[in-house]
KOLLO-945438 format. One record per atom (N, C-alpha, C): residue number from 1; residue in one letter; chain; atom name; x, y, z. Coordinates in pm, whole numbers, plus 32768, in hexadecimal, padded with zeros to 4 digits. Layout:
# KOLLO-945438
<NUM,"A","A","CA",<X,Y,Z>>,
...
This chain:
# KOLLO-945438
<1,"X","A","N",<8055,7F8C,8000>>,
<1,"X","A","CA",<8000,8000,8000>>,
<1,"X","A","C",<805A,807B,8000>>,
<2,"X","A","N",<8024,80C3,7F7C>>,
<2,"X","A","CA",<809F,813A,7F96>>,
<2,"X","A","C",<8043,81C7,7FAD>>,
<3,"X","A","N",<807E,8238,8026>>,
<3,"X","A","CA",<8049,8277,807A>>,
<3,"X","A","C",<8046,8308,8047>>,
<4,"X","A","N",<8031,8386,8067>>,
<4,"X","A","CA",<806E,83DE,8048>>,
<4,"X","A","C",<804E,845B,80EA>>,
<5,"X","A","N",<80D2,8493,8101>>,
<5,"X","A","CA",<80AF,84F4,81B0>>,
<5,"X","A","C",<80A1,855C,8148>>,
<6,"X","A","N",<807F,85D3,81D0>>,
<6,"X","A","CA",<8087,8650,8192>>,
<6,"X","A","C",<80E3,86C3,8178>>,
<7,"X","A","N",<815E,86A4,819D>>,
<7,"X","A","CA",<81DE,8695,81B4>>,
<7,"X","A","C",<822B,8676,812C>>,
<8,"X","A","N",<81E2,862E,80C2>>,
<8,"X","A","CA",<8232,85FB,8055>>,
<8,"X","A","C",<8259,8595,8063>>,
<9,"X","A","N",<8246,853A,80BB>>,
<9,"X","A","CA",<828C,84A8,80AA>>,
<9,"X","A","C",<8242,8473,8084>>,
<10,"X","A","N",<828E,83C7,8033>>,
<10,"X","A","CA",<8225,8386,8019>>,
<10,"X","A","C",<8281,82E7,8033>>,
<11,"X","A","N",<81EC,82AB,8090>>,
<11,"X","A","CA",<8211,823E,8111>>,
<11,"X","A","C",<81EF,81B0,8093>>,
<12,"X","A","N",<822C,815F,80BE>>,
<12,"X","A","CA",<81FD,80E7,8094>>,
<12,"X","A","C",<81D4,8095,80ED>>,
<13,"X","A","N",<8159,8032,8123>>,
<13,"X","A","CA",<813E,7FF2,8198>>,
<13,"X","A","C",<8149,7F67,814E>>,
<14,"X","A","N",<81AA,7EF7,8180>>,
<14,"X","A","CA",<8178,7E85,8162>>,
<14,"X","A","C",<8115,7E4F,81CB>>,
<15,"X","A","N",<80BE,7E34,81B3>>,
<15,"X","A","CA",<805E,7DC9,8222>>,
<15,"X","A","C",<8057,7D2B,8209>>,
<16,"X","A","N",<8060,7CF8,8266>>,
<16,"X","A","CA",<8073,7C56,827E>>,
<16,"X","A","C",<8027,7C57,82DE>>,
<17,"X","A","N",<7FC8,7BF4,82C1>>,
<17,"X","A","CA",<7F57,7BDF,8353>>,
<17,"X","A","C",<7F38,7C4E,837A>>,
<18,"X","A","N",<7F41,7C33,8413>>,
<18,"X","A","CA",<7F39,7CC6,8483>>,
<18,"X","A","C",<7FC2,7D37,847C>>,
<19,"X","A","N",<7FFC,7CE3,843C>>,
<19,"X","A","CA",<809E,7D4A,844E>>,
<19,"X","A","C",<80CA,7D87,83E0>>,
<20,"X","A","N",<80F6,7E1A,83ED>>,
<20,"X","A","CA",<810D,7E39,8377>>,
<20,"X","A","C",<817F,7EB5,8381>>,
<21,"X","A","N",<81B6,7ECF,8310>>,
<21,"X","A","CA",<826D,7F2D,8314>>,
<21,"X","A","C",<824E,7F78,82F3>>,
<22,"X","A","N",<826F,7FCC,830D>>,
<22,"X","A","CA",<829D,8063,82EA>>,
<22,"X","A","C",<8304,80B2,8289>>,
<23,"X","A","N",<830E,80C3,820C>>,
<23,"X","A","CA",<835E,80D4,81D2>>,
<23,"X","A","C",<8369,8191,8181>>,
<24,"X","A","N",<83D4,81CB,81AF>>,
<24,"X","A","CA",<83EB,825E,813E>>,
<24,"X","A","C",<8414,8231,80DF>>,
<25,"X","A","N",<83EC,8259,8070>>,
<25,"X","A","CA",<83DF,8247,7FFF>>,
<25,"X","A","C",<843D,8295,7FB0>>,
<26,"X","A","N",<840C,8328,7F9E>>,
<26,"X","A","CA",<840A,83C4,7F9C>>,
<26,"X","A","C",<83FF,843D,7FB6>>,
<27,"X","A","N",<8432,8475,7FBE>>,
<27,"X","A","CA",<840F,8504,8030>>,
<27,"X","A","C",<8420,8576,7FB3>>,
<28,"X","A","N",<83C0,85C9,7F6A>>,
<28,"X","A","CA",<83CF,8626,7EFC>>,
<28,"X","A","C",<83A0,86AE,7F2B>>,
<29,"X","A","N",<838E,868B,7FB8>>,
<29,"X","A","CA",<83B9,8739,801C>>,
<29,"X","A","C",<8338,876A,7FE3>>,
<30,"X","A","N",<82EA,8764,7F7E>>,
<30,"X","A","CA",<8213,8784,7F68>>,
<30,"X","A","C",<81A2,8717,7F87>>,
<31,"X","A","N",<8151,8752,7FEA>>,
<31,"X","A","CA",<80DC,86FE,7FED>>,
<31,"X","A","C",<80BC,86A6,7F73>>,
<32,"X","A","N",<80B6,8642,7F7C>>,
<32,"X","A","CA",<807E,85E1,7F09>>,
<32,"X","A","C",<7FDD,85DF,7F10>>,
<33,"X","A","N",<7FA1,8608,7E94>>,
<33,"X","A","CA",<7F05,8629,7E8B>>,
<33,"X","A","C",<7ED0,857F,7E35>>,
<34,"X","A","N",<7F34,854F,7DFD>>,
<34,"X","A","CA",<7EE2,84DC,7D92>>,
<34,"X","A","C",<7F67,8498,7D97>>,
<35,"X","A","N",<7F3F,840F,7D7C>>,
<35,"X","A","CA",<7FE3,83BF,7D79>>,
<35,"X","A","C",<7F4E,835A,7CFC>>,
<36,"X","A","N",<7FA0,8315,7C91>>,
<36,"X","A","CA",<7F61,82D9,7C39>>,
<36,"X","A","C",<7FDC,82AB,7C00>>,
<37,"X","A","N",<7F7C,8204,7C05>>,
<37,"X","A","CA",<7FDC,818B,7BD6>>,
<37,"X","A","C",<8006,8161,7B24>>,
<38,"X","A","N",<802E,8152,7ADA>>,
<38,"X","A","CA",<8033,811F,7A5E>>,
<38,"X","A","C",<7FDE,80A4,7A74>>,
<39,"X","A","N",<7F9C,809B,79ED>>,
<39,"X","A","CA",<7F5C,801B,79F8>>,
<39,"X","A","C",<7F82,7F94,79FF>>,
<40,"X","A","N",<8046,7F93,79CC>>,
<40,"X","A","CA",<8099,7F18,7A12>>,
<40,"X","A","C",<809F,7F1C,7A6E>>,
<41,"X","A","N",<8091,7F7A,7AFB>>,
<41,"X","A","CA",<80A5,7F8A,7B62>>,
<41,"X","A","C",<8179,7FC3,7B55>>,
<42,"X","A","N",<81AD,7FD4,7B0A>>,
<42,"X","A","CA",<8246,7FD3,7B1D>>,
<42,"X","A","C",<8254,8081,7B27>>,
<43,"X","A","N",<821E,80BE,7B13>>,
<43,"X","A","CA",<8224,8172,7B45>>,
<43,"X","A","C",<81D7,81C0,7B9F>>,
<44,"X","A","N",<81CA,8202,7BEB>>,
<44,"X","A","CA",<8182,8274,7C35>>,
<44,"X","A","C",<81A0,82CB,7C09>>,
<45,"X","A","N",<8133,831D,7BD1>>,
<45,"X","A","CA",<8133,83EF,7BAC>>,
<45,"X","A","C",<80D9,8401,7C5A>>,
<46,"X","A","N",<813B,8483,7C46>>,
<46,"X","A","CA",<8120,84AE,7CF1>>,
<46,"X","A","C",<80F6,8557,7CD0>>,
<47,"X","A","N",<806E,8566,7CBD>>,
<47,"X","A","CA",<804F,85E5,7CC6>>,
<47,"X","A","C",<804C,8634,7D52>>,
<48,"X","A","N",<80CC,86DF,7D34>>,
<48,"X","A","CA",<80B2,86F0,7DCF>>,
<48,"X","A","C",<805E,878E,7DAB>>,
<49,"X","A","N",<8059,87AD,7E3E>>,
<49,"X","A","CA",<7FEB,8831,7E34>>,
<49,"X","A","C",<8006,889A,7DF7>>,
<50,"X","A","N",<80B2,88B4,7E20>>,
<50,"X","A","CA",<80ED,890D,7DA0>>,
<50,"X","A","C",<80E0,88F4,7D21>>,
<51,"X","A","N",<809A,8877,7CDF>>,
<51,"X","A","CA",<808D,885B,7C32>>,
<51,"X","A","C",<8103,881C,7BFB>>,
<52,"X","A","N",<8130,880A,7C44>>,
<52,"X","A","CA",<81CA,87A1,7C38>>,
<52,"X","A","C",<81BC,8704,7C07>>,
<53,"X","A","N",<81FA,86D5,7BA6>>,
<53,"X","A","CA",<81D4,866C,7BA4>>,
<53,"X","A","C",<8239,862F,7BB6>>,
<54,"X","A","N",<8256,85B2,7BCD>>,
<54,"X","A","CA",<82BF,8563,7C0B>>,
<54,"X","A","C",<82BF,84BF,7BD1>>,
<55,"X","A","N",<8304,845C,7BAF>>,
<55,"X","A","CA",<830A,83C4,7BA7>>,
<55,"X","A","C",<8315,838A,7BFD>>,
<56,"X","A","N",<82F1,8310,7C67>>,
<56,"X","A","CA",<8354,82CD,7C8D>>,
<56,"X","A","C",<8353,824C,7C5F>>,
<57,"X","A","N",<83B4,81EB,7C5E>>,
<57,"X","A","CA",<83CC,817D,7C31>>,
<57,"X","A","C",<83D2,810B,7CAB>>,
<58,"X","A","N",<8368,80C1,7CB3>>,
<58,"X","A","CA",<8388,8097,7D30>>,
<58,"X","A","C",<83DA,800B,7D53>>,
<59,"X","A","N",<8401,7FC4,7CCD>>,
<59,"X","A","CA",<8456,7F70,7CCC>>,
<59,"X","A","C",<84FC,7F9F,7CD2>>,
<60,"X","A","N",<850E,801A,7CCC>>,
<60,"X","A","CA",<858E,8074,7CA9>>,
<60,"X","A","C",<85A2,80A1,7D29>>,
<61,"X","A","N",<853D,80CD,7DA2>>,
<61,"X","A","CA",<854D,80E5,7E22>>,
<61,"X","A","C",<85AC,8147,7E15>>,
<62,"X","A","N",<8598,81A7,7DAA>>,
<62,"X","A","CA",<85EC,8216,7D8C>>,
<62,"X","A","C",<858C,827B,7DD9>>,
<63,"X","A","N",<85BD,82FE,7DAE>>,
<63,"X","A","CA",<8584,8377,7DC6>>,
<63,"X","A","C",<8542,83B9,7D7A>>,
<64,"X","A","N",<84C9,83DC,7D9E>>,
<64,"X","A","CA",<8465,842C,7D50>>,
<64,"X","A","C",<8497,847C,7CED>>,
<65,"X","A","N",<8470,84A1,7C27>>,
<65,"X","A","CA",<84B3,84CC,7C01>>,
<65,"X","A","C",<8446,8527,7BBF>>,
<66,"X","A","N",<8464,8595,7BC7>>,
<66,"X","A","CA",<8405,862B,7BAC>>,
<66,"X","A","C",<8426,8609,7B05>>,
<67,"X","A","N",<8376,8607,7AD6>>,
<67,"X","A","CA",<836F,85F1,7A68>>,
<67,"X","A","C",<8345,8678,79FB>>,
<68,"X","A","N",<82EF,868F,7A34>>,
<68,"X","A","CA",<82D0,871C,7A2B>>,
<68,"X","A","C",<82B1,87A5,7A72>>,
<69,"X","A","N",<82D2,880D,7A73>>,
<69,"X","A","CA",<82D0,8865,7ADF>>,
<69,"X","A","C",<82A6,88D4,7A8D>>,
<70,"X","A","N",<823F,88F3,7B31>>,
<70,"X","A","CA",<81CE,8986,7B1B>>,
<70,"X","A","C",<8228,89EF,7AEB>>,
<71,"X","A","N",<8216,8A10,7AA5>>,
<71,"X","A","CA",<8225,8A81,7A39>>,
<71,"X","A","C",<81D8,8AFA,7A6F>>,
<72,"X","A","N",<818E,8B1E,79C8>>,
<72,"X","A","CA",<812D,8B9E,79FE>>,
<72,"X","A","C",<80A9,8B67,7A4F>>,
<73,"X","A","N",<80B5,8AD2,7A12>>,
<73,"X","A","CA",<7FF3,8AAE,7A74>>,
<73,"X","A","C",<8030,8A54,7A89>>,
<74,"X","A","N",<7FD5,8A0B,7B09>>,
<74,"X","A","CA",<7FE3,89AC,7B74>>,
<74,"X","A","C",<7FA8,8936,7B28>>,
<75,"X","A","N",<7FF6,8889,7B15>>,
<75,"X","A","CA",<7FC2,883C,7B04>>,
<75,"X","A","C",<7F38,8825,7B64>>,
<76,"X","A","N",<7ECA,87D3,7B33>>,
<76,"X","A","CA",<7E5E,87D9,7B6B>>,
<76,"X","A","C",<7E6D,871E,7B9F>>,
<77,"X","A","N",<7E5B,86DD,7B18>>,
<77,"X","A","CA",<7E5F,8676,7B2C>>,
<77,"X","A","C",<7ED3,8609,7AC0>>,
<78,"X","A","N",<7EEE,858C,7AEB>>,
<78,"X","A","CA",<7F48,856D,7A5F>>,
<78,"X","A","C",<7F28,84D3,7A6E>>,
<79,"X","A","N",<7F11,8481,79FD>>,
<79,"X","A","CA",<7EF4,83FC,79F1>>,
<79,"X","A","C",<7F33,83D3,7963>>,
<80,"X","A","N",<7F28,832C,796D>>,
<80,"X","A","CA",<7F7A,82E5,7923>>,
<80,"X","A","C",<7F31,82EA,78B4>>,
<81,"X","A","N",<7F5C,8321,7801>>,
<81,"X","A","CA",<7F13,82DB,77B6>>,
<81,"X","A","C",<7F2A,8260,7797>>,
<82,"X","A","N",<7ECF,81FD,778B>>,
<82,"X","A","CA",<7ED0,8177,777C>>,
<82,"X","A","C",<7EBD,818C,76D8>>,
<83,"X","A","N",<7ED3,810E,76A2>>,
<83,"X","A","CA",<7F19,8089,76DC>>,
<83,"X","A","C",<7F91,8099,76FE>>,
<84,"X","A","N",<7FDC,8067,7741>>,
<84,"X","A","CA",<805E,806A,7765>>,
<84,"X","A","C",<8094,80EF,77EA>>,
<85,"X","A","N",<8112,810F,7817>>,
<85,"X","A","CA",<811C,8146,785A>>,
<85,"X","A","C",<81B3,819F,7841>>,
<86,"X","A","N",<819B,81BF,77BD>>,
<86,"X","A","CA",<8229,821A,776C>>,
<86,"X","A","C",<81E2,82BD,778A>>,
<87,"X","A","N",<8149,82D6,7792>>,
<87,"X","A","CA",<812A,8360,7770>>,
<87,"X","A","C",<80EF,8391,77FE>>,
<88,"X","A","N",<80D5,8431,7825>>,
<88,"X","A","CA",<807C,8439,7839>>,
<88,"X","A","C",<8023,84D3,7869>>,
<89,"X","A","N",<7FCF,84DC,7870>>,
<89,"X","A","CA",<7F5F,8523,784E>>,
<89,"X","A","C",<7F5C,8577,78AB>>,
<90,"X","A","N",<7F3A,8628,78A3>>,
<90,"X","A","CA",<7F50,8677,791E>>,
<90,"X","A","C",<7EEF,86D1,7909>>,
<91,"X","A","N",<7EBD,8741,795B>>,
<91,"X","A","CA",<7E65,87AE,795E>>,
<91,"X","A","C",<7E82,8802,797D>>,
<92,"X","A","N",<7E90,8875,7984>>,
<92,"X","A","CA",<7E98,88DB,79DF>>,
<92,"X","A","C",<7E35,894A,79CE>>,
<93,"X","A","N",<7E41,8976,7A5A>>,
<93,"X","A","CA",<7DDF,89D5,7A94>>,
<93,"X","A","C",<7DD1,8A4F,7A35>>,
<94,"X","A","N",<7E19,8A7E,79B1>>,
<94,"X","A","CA",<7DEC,8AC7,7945>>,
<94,"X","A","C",<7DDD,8A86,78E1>>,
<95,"X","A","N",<7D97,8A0F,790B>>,
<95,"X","A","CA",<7D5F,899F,7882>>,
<95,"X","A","C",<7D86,8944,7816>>,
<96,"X","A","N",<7E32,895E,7816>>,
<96,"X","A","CA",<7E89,892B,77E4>>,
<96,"X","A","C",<7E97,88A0,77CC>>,
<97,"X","A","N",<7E67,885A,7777>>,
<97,"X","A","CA",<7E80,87C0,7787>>,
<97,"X","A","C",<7F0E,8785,7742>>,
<98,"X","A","N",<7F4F,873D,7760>>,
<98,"X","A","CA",<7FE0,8716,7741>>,
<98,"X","A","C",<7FF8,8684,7749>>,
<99,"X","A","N",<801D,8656,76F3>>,
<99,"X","A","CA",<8057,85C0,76FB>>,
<99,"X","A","C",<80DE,85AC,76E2>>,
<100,"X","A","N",<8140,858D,7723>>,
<100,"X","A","CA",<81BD,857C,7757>>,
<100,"X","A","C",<81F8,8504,7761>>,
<101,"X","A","N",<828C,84DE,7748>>,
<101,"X","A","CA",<82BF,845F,7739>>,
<101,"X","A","C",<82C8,8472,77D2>>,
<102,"X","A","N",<82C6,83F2,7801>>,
<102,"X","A","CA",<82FB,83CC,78AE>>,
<102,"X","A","C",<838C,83A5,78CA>>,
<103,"X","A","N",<83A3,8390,7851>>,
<103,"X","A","CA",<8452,8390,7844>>,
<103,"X","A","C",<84BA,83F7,7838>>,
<104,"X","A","N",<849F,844E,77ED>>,
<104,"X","A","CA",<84AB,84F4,7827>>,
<104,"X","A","C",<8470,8559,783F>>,
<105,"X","A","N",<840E,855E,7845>>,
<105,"X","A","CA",<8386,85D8,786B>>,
<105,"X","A","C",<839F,8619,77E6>>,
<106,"X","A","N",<83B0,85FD,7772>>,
<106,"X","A","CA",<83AC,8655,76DB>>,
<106,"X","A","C",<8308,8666,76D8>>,
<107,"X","A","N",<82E4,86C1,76C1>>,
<107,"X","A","CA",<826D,86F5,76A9>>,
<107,"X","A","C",<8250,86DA,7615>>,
<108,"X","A","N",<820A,8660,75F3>>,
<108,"X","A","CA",<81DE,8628,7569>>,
<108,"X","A","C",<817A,8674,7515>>,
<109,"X","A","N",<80DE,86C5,7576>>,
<109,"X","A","CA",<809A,86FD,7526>>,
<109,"X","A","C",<806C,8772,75A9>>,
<110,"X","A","N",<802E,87A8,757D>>,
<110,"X","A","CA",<7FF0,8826,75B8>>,
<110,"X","A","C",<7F4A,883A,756B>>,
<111,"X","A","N",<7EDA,8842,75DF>>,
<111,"X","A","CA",<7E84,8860,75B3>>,
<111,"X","A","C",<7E39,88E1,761E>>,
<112,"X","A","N",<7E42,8957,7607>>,
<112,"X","A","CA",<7DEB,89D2,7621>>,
<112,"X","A","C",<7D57,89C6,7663>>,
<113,"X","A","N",<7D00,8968,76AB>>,
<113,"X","A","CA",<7C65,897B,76B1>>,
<113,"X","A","C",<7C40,8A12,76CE>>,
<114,"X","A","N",<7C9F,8AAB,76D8>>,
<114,"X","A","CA",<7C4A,8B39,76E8>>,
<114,"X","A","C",<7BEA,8B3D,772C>>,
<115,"X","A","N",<7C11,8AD3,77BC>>,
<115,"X","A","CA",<7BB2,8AE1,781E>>,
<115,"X","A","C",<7BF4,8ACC,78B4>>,
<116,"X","A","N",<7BD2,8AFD,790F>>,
<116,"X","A","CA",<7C40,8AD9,799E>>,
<116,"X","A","C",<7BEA,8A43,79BE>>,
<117,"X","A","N",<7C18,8A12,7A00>>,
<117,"X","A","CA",<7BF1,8983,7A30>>,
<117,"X","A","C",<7BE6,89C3,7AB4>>,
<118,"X","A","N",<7B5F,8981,7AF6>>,
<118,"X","A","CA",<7B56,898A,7B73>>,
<118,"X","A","C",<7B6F,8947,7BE2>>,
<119,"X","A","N",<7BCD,898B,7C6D>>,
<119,"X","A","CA",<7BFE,892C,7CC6>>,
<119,"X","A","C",<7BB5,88D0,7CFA>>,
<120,"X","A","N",<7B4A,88C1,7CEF>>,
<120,"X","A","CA",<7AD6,8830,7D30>>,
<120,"X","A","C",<7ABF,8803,7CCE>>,
């Protein structure tokens, strides 16, 4: 089970039976608002409140790696386009939609909606 504080970390719990570990994961110093899995399960995008977006790899037990970062507008939300788990899909709060490699955050397309997205 992977966790997210408000603090920016993000916990991994294994549970076995009644007993279960405690694990840091990542610490990316921003509240984590959305953590979303690839549909292999082999990546985490870690949306934080600043609009930050982040990877983690959880077989790599590496460190969170800032994939894309708030600019002029704040990421809102970011998910995997399927099939597969090479791309993926972002919003921001001046409507901006973007699809991005996860292998270097290259910004593949850009689409304008000329509308703000609302925070709820």
């Amino acid at each position: 089970l992977y966790s997210s504080a408000q603090e920016g970390m993000l916990f991994l719990y294994h549970i076995r039976d009644l007993q279960y570990e405690m694990r840091i994961c990542a610490d990316i110093l921003q509240p984590i608002t959305s953590l979303i899995f690839s549909p292999d399960y082999t990546t985490l995008v870690l949306v934080t409140d600043q609009g930050t977006v982040y990877t983690y790899k959880p077989a790599q037990r590496g460190e969170a790696v800032k994939l894309l970062d708030a600019c002029s507008s704040c990421f809102l939300a970011a998910d995997f386009l399927t099939p597969g788990d090479k791309y993926c899909v972002s919003v921001t709060i001046s409507g901006e939609v973007q699809v991005c490699s996860l292998e270097d955050g290259t910004c593949l397309s850009k689409l304008n909606l000329k509308i703000e997205v609302p925070l709820n």
